[in-house]
N, C-alpha and C positions, 0 to 999 in steps of 0.2 A: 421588538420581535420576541414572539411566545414559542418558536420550532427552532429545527436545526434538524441540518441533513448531514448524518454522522459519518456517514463514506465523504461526504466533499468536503466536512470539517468548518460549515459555515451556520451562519445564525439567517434565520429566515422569517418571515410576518405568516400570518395566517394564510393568507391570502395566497402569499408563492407555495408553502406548505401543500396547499393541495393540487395545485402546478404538478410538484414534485412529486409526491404521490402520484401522480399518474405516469410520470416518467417510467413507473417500476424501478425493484428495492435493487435493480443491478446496474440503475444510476445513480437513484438518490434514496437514502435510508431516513427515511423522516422519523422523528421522537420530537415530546412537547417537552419543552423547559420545565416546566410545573407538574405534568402528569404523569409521566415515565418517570421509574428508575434509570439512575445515571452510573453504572460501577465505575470505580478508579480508572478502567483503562478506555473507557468511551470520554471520558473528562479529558485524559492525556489527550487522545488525540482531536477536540475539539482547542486544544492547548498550543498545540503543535503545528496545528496548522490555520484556522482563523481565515474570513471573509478576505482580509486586506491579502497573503499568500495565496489563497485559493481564487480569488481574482485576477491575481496575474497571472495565472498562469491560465486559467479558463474563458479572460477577456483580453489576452494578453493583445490579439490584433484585432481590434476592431473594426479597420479600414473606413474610420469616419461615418461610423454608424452610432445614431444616438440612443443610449439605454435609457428604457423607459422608467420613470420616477415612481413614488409611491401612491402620485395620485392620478397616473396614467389607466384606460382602461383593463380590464384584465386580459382581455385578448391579444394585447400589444406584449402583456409581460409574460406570459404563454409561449407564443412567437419568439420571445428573445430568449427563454431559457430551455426552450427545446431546442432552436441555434445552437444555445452555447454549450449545454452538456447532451444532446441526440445526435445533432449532425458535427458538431464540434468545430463550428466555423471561426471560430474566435481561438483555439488553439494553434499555439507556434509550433514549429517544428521540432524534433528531437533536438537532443543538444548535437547529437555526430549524428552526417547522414550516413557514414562507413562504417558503423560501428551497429553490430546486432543488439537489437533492445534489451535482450536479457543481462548482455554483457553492461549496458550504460547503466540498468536498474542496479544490479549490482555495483556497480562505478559510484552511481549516487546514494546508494546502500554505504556502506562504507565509508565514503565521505561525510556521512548524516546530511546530508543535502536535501530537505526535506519539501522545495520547490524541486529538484529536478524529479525528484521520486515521484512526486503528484505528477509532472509532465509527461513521465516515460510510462508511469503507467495509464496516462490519458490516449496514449497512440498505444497501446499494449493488449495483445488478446492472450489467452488464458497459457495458450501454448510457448506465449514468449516468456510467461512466467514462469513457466514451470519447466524450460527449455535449462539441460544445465548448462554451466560456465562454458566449459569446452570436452573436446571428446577427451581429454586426460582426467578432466575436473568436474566432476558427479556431481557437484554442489548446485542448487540453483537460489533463488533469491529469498526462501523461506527460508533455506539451511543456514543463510549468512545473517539474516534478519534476526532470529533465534539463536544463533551464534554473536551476536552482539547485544543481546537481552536486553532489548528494545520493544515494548510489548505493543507499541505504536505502531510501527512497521510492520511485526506480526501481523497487526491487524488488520491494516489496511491490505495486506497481501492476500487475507484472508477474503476480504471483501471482494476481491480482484481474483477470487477463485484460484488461487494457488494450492496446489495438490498436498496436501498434508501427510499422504502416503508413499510419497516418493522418498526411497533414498539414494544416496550420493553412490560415488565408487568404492566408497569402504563398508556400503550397508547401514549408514546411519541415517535414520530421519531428523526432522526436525526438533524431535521432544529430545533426544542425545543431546543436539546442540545446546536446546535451551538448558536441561541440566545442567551440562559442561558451564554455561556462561553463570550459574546460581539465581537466573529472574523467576523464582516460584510464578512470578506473574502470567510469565509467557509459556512455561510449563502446564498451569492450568488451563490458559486460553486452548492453547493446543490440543488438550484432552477434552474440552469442551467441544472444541470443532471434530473429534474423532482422531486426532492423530496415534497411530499405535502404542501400547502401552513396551509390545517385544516386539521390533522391526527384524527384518536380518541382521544377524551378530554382525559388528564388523572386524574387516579381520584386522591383529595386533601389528603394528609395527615393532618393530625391537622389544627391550623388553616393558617397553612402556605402559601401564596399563588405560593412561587416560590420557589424551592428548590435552595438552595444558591451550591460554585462551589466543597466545603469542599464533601457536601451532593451528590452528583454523584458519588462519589469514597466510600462512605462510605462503602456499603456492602459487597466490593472485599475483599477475603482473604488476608491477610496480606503478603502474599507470591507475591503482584503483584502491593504490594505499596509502 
């Protein structure tokens, strides 16, 4: 295989490549292995995630339906990958059904769990992403993705239309966190994607002037750290 669709983190043949492409870039973000530039952080997350993880989780139920092979017609392989990433028939369920998705993104955030990440945010629409923690906790899954200076996460979250201009309850965006964490990496993505250079100050606690990296995670229940 010559492509690869860089939001699902898999390697594809020519042939599914234009499948995907029709899908639209808010399923499958196609690039050729050979003709496209590849920056550092498009590599991580082709790195990170890979066919054999992104299969299970996108084929994860099949209910005894046979996937068509390489030398099946194209119509057949069409049919199966519009199934699997349009209608999403072959995705399992969240991990909790009691538990609101932005809280489990973040649950698998944090745990770097980087199959449940791809699963929550396969059942996840924009608003759950960008939904914060709780009504105490400002934070949502950009601020903590970026606060763990993870440029992989970032990204994917980005791909997943996570709001870049949101800030928490202290008025900080996403590009704070990533400072605060030191990933120049995830600092430029985020200025690349528009994130603000001055968000709303936020305001001091004590006489602290910079929350260290222990103090970003502090307030999460115990259950997502």
């Amino acid at each position: 295989p010559d492509w690869a669709s860089i939001n699902l983190g898999t390697i594809v043949c020519i042939e599914c490549s234009g499948i995907h492409r029709n899908l639209g870039t808010h399923l499958s973000r196609v690039r050729s292995l050979d003709l496209d530039e590849w920056p550092p952080d498009l590599v991580r997350v082709m790195m990170s995630i890979g066919n054999g993880i992104a299969n299970s989780v996108w084929e994860n139920s099949l209910k005894n339906r046979t996937k068509p092979g390489p030398t099946s017609p194209r119509d057949e392989k069409e049919k199966w990958i519009r199934a699997k990433y349009e209608a999403k028939e072959f995705l399992p369920p969240p991990p909790y059904l009691d538990i609101a998705l932005n809280q489990q993104l973040i649950d698998a955030l944090v745990r770097e769990d980087i199959r449940n990440i791809i699963l929550v945010l396969g059942h996840s629409r924009a608003e759950d992403i960008n939904c914060p923690y709780s009504k105490d906790d400002g934070r949502t899954a950009l601020h903590i993705a970026a606060a763990l200076g993870n440029v992989v996460y970032v990204q994917l979250l980005l791909w997943y239309n996570a709001n870049v201009k949101v800030v928490d309850h202290e008025g900080r965006n996403a590009l704070w966190y990533a400072r605060s964490s030191g990933s120049t990496e995830c600092v430029e993505l985020l200025m690349n994607n528009g994130c603000p250079e001055h968000p709303t100050l936020p305001r001091r606690r004590g006489s602290s002037a910079q929350a260290g990296k222990n103090d970003v995670f502090e307030k999460l229940p115990a259950s997502v750290i």
